[in-house]
C-alpha positions as CSV (number, residue, x, y, z in Angstrom):
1,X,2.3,29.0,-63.9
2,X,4.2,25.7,-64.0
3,X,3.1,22.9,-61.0
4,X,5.8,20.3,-60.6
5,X,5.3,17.3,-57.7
6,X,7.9,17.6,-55.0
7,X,9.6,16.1,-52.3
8,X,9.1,12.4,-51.0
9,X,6.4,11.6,-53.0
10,X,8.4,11.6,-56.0
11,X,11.2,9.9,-53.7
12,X,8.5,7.0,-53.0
13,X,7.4,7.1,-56.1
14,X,11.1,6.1,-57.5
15,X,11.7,3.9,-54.8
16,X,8.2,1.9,-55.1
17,X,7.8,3.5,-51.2
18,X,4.5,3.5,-49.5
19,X,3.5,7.3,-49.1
20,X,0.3,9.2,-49.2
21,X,1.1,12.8,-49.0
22,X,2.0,14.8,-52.0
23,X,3.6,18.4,-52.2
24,X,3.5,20.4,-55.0
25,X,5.7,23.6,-56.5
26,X,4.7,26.3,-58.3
27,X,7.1,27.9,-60.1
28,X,6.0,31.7,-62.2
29,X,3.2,32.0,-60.2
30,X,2.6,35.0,-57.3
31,X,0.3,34.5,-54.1
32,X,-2.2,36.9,-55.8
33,X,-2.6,34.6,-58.6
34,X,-3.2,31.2,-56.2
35,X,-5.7,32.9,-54.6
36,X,-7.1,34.2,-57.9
37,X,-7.0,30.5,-58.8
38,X,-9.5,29.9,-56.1
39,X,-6.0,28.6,-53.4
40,X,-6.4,29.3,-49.7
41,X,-3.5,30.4,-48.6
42,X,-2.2,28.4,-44.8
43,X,1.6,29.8,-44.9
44,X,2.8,31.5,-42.2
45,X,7.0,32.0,-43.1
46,X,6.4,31.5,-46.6
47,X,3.1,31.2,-49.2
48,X,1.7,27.8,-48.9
49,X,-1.7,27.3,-50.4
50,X,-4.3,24.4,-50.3
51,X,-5.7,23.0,-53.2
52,X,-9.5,23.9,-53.5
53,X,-10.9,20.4,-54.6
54,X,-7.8,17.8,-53.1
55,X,-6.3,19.8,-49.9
56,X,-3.2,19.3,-50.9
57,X,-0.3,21.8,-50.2
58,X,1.2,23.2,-53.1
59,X,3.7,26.4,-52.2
60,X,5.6,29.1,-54.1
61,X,9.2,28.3,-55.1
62,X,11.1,30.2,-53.6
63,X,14.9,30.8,-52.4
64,X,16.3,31.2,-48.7
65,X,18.8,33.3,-47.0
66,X,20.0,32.5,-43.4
67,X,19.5,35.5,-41.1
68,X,19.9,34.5,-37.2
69,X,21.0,31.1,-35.5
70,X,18.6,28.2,-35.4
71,X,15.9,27.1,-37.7
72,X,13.5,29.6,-38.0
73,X,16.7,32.2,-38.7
74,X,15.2,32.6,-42.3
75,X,14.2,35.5,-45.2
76,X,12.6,33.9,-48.3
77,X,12.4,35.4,-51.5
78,X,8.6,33.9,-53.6
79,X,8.7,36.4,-56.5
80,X,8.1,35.0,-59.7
81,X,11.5,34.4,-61.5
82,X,12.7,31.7,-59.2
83,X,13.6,28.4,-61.2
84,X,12.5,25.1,-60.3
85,X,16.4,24.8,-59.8
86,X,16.7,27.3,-57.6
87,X,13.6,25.5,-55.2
88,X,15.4,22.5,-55.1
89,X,18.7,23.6,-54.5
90,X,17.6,24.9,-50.8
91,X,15.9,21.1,-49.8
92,X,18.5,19.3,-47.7
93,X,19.3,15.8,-49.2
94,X,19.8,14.9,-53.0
95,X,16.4,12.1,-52.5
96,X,14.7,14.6,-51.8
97,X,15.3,17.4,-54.3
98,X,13.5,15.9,-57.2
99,X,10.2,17.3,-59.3
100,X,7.9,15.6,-61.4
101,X,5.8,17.0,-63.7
102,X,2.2,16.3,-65.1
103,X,4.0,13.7,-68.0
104,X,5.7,11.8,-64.9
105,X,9.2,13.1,-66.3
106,X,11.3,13.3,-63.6
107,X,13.9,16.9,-63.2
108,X,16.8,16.1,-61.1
109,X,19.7,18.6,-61.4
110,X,21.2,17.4,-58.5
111,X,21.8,13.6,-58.4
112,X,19.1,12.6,-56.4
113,X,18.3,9.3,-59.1
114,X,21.8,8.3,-59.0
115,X,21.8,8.3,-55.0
116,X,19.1,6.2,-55.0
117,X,20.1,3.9,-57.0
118,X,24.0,4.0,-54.5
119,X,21.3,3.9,-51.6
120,X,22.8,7.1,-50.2
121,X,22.0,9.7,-48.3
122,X,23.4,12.9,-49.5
123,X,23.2,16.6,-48.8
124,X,22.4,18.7,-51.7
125,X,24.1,21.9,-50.9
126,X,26.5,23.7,-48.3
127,X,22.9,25.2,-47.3
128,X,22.3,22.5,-45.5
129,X,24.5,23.0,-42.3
130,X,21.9,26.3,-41.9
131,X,18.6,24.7,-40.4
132,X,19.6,22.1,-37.6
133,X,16.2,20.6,-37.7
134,X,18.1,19.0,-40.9
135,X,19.9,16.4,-38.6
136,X,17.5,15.2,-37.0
137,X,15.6,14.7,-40.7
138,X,18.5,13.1,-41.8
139,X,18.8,10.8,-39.2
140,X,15.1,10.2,-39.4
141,X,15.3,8.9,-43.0
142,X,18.1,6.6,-42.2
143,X,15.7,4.7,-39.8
144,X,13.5,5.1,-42.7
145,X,15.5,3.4,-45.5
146,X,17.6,1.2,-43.4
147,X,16.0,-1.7,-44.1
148,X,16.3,-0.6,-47.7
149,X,20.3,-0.6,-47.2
150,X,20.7,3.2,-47.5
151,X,23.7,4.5,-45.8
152,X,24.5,8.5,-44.9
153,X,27.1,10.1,-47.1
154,X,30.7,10.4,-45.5
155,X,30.7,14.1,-45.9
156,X,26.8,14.3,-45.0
157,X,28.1,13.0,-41.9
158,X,31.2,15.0,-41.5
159,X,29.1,18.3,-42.0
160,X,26.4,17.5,-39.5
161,X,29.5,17.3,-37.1
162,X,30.6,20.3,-37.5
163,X,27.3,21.9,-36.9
164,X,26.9,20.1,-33.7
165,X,30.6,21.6,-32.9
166,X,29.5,25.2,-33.8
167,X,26.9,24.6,-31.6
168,X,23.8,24.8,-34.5
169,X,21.9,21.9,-33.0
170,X,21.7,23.6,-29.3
171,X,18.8,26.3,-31.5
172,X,16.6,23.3,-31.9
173,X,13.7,23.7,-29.9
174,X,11.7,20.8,-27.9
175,X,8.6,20.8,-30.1
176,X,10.7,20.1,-33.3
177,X,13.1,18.0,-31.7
178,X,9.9,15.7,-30.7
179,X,7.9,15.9,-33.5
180,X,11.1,14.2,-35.3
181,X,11.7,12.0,-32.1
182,X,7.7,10.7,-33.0
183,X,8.1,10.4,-36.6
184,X,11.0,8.1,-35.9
185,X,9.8,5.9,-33.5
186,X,6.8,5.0,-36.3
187,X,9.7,4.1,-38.7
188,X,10.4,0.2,-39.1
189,X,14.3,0.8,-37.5
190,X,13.9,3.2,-34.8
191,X,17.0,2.7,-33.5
192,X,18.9,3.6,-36.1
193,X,18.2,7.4,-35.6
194,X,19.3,7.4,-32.2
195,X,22.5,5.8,-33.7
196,X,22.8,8.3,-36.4
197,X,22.0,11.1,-33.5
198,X,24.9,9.5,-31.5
199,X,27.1,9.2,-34.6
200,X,27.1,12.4,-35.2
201,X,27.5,13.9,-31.8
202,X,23.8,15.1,-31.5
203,X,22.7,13.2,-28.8
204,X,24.4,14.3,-26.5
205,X,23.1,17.8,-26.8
206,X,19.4,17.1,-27.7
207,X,18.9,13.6,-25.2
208,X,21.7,13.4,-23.1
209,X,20.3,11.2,-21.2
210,X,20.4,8.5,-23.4
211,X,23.8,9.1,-24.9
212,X,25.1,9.1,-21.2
213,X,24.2,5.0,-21.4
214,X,26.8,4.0,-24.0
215,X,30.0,2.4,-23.0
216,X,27.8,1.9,-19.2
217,X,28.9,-2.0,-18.9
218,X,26.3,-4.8,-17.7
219,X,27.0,-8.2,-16.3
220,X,27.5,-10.5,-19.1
221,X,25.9,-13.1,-17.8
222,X,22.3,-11.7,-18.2
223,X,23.5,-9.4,-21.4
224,X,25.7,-10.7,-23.7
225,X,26.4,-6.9,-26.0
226,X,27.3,-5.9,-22.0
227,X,27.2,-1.6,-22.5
228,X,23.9,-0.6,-22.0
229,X,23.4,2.2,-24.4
230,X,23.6,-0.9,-27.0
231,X,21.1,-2.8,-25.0
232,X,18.7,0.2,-25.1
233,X,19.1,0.5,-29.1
234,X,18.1,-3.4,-29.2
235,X,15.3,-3.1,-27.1
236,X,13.8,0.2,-29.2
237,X,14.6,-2.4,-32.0
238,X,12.9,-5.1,-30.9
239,X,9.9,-3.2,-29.5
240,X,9.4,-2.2,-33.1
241,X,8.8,-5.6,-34.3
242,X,6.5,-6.1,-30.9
243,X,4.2,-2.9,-31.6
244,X,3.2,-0.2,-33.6
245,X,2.6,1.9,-30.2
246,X,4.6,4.4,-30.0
247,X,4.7,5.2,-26.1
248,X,5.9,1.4,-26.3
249,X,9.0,1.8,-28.3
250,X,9.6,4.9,-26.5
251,X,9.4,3.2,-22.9
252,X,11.7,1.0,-24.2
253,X,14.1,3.2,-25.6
254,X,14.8,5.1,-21.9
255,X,13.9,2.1,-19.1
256,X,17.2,2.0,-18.2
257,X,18.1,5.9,-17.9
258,X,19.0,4.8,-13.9
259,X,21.8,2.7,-15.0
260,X,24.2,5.7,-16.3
261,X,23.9,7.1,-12.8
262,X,25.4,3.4,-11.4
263,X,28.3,4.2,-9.0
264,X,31.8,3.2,-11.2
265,X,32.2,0.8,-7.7
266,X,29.2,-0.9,-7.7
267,X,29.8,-1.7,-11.8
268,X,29.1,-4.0,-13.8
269,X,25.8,-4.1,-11.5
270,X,23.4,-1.8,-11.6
271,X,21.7,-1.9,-8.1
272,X,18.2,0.3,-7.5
273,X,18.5,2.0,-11.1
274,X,14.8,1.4,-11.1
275,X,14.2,4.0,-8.1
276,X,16.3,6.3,-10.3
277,X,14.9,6.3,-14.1
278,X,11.7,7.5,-13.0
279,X,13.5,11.4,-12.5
280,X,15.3,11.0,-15.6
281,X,12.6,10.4,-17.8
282,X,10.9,13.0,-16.4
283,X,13.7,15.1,-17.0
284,X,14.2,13.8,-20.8
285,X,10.4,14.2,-21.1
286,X,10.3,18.1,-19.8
287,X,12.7,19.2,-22.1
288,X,11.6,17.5,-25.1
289,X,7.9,18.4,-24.1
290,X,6.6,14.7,-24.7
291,X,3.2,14.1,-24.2
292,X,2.0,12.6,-20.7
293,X,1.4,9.4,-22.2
294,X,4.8,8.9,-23.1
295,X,5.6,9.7,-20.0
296,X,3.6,7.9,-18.1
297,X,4.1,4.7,-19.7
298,X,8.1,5.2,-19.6
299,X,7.5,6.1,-16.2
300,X,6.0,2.7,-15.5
301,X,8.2,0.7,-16.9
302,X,11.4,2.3,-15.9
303,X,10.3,1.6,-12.4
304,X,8.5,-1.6,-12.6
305,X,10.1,-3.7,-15.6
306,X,12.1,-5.9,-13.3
307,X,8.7,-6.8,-11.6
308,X,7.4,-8.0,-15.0
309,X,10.6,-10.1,-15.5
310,X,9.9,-11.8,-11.9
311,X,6.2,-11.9,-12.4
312,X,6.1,-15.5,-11.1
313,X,8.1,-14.7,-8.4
314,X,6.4,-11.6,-6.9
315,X,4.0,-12.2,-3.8
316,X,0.0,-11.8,-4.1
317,X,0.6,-8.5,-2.3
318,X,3.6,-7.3,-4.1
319,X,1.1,-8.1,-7.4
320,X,-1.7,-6.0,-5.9
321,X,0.4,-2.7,-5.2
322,X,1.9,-3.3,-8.7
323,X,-1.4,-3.2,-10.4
324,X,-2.3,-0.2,-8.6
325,X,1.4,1.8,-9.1
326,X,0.3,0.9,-12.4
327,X,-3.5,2.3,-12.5
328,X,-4.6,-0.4,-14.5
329,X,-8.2,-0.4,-13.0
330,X,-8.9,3.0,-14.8
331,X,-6.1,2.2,-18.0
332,X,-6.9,-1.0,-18.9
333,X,-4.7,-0.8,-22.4
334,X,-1.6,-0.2,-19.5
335,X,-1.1,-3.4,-19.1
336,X,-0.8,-4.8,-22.6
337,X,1.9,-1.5,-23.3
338,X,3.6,-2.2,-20.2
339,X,3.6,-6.4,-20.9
340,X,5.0,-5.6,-24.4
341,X,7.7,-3.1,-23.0
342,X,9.0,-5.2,-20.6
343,X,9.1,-8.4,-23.1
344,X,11.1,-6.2,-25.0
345,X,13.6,-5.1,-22.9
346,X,14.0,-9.0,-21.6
347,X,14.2,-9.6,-25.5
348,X,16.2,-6.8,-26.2
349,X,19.7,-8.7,-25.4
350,X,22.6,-10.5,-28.3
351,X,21.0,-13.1,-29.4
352,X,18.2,-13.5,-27.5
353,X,15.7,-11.7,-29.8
354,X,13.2,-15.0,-29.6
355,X,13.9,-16.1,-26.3
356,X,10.7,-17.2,-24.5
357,X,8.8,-14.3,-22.2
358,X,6.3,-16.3,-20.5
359,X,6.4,-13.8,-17.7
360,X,3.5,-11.1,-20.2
361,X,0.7,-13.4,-20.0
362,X,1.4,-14.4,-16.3
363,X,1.1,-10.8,-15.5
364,X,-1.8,-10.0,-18.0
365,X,-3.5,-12.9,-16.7
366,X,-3.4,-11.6,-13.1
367,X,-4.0,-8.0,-13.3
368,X,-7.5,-9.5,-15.1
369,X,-8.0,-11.7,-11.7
370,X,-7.5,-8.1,-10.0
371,X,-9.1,-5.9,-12.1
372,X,-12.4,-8.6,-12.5
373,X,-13.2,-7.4,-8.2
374,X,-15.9,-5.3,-9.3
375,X,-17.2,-2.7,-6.4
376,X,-20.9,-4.0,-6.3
377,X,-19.3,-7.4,-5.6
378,X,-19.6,-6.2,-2.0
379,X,-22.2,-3.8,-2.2
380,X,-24.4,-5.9,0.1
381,X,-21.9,-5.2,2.8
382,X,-23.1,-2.0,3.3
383,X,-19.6,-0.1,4.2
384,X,-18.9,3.4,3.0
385,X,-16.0,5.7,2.5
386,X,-12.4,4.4,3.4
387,X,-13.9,1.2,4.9
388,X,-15.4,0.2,1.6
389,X,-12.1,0.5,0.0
390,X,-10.3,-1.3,1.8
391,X,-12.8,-4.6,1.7
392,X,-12.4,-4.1,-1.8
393,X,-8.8,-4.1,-1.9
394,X,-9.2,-6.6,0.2
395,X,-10.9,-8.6,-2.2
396,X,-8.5,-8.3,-4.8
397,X,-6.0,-9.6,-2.6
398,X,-7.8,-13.0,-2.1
399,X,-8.3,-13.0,-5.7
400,X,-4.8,-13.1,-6.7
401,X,-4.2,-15.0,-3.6
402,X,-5.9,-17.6,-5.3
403,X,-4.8,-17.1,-9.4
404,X,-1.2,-17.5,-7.7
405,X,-2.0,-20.9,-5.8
406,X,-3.7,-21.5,-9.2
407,X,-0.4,-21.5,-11.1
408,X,1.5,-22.8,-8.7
409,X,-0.9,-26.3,-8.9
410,X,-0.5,-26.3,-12.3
């Protein structure tokens, strides 16, 4: 039984990366003899087993044969005489196809060092183009390593291509295709993997409904990279440097779905698109199976962001029934995501990256004047049912009746 470390800790490990999960291989060993070695076994498709003392996942080598469309269209072969090689010749990119073993040398029969040190991101084998989960990994490390300068392979990119041609990428399912989606939105460049995704054709089939936004034009004056599938990769951007909440990034990613539905005669305006993003992040948000809070929170902004932009313009009323649309009173934490949305879709613009956004505290500062009405402030009145509700609402009325002649004093 030989144990080699696998995968992207040894990929950190050469690129001084933070990372704190390690996978191990195991290489002349059978299932009979992990669990012998006191291993509980976790694997479902293929034997993984967890470490008795760490936890940590070390699995069988093994060898794969493509049996049916998509990514689970697998048969895997575990038995003892598969090589180290042989394990690493079925991962998908050359970064990623390096071992390590317990004297830290490093085996690497496929070029991963020297790709490293190109800052490239290469597919090891033609076995690639077989899972299409793959593409959406690949696009995930370039948001990764972007920063880093890494760039994907010409014929990486050329083969991912032509499985989005053959129609590979239409087997993904929703709960891979957004576990992916997650992962990158906690990457440092986000954007880059919708990029990558559009690149390469895949958007189109897995989120049509932000690929629909590119080459959709916007008046200049208000944002200078004009086509709005660009302005939604800045704002994702931008968002990033904002907040590590993800619902955030993602709300900014798709507040703007409504503009791709524009009439071409109304163009380069983009009249009512708020009424309109609401259904279409639904719609994204069904088929990806996002969580409600992602949801919710795109939901929000796609319909209210322009509100945030003319905080200081909006009426005490229009305020109240904003505050309530958004359901700040029992979400508190709402208003702070929605705030930092907004600021980065006003942000999100050529050049503008560090432009005031005085409008988030305004509106922070007055949903706290609505939200600080408590109910036993007119408990003494004695009301019940409907009638109390309405003195309380009235009462948050007056309150940012008066925060609003506050600030206008001032």
């Amino acid at each position: 039984m030989q144990i080699y470390l696998v995968g992207g800790a040894v990929r950190d490990t050469l690129l001084n990366y933070p990372h704190c999960e390690k996978d191990w291989v195991v290489v002349g060993a059978t299932a009979a003899d992990m669990l012998t070695a006191g291993f509980k076994s976790v694997g479902k498709d293929f034997p993984v087993f967890l470490h008795p003392d760490t936890q940590e996942e070390y699995a069988l080598a093994r060898q794969e044969r493509k049996t049916a469309p998509g990514y689970s269209g697998f048969e895997f072969n575990t038995e003892k005489s598969v090589t180290l090689e042989e394990d690493l010749q079925r991962r998908d990119l050359t970064i990623n196809a390096m071992a390590m073993d317990n004297r830290g040398n490093v085996i690497d029969p496929y070029g991963g060092q020297q790709d490293i040190e190109r800052k490239l991101l290469r597919h090891v084998s033609p076995a690639f183009s077989e899972d299409p989960v793959r593409v959406l990994r690949l696009a995930r490390f370039a948001a990764r390593y972007a920063h880093l300068g890494f760039t994907i392979a010409t014929e990486t990119l050329d083969k991912v291509r032509t499985m989005v041609t053959n129609g590979e990428v239409d087997h993904l399912v929703a709960e891979r295709v957004w576990k992916e989606l997650e992962k990158a939105l906690a990457e440092r460049d986000p954007q880059v993997f919708i990029d990558v995704l559009r690149q390469t054709g895949a958007l189109a089939r897995i989120m049509p409904e932000i690929d629909e936004l590119f080459g959709v034009p916007q008046p200049e004056k208000h944002h200078p990279e004009i086509d709005t599938g660009v302005h939604s990769l800045l704002s994702l951007k931008r968002a990033s440097v904002l907040s590590d909440d993800l619902t955030v990034r993602f709300a900014s990613l798709v507040h703007d779905l409504g503009k791709a539905r524009t009439p071409i005669e109304e163009l380069p305006h983009h009249y009512g698109h708020e009424s309109i993003t609401p259904d279409l992040i639904d719609q994204l948000c069904e088929r990806l199976n996002a969580p409600n809070g992602f949801r919710d929170l795109a939901r929000c902004v796609g319909k209210y962001h322009t509100h945030c932009h003319r905080a200081m313009e909006l009426t005490p009323k229009t305020l109240l029934k904003t505050f309530e649309a958004l359901d700040v009173l029992r979400r508190p934490e709402r208003m702070r995501q929605f705030t930092l949305a907004c600021q980065a879709d006003a942000q999100g613009r050529a050049g503008l990256d560090e432009s005031p956004y005085p409008q988030a505290d305004y509106l922070i500062k007055a949903s706290m004047a609505f939200s600080g009405v408590a109910p036993k402030s007119i408990a003494h009145l004695g009301l019940k049912g409907a009638a109390f509700g309405e003195a309380l609402r009235k009462q948050r009325l007056t309150a940012l009746q008066d925060f609003v002649a506050g600030h206008k004093t001032k």
